[in-house]
Structures are given as structure tokens and as C-alpha cells.
N, C-alpha and C positions, 0 to 999 in steps of 0.2 A: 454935669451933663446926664438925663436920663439914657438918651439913646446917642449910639455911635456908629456910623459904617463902619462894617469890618472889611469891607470892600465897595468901590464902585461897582454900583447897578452898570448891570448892560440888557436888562430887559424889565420885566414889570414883576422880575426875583430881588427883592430886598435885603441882606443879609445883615442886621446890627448887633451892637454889642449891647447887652440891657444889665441891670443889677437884679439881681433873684427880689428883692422886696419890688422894683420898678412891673417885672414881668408878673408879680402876684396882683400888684394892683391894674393892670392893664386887662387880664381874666378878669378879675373880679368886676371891671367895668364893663366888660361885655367884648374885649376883644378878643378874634379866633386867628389865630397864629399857632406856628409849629418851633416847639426847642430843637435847635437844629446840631448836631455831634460837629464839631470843626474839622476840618482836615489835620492828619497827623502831623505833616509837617507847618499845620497852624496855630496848631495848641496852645503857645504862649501869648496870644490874642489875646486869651478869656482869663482874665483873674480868677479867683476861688469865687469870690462872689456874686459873681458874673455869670451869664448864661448868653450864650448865640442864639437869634429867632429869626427865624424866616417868615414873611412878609409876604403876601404875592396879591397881585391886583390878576382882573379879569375883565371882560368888556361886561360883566354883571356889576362891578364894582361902580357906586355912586359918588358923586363932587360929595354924598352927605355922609357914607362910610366914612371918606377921606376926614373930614372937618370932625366927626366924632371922633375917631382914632387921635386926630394932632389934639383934639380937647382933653382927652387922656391923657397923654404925653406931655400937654402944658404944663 
């Protein structure tokens, strides 16, 4: 699995769990996301290897950001 919720969405805030090589190549393609600190009491979430990123759509966000992003992640 590239990508994992670390929790269900309740708005158009994303919050996964990625591999540090998965979140280099997803930069490196062009996407803009934020590494996100987990909660104290959620820390054993995130592997060593791992990183937390937040995700956020907007009513500027397009059906073609969407399809580029999931083309990354493929």
C-alpha cells in the first residue's frame, strides 16, 4: 500500500500514512502537500519509515488535480 488513512476524513482534511520514499516521489511529481506532526497520543501510527501528510481539497481544487494526484499514487 502506498497510501493509508490514518483516520476517516470528515471534511475535504485528508490525513494518510505514506512511506518517506512514496512522499519523495509524490514532490518530486508535482504534488503540494503538508508533513503533518501526529498527535501525541497517536504516535504509534507512523512507522520509522513513514511520514503523516495532509491532504486538503478546496472549491479551486479540479476533477484534473484529483486524477493527477491518484496517477502518482498509482
Amino acid at each position: 500500500t502506498k497510501l493509508k488513512l490514518a483516520w476517516q476524513p470528515q471534511a475535504n482534511e485528508v490525513f494518510a500514512i505514506a512511506t518517506k520514499d512514496v512522499v519523495g516521489s509524490l514532490q518530486t511529481g508535482g504534488a503540494i502537500f503538508y508533513e503533518w506532526k501526529p498527535p501525541h497520543s497517536e504516535v504509534t501510527l507512523i512507522a520509522e519509515n513513514e511520514t503523516l501528510i495532509r491532504l486538503v481539497t478546496s472549491f479551486a481544487t479540479t476533477q484534473e488535480d484529483v486524477r493527477r494526484f491518484g496517477d502518482l499514487i498509482a
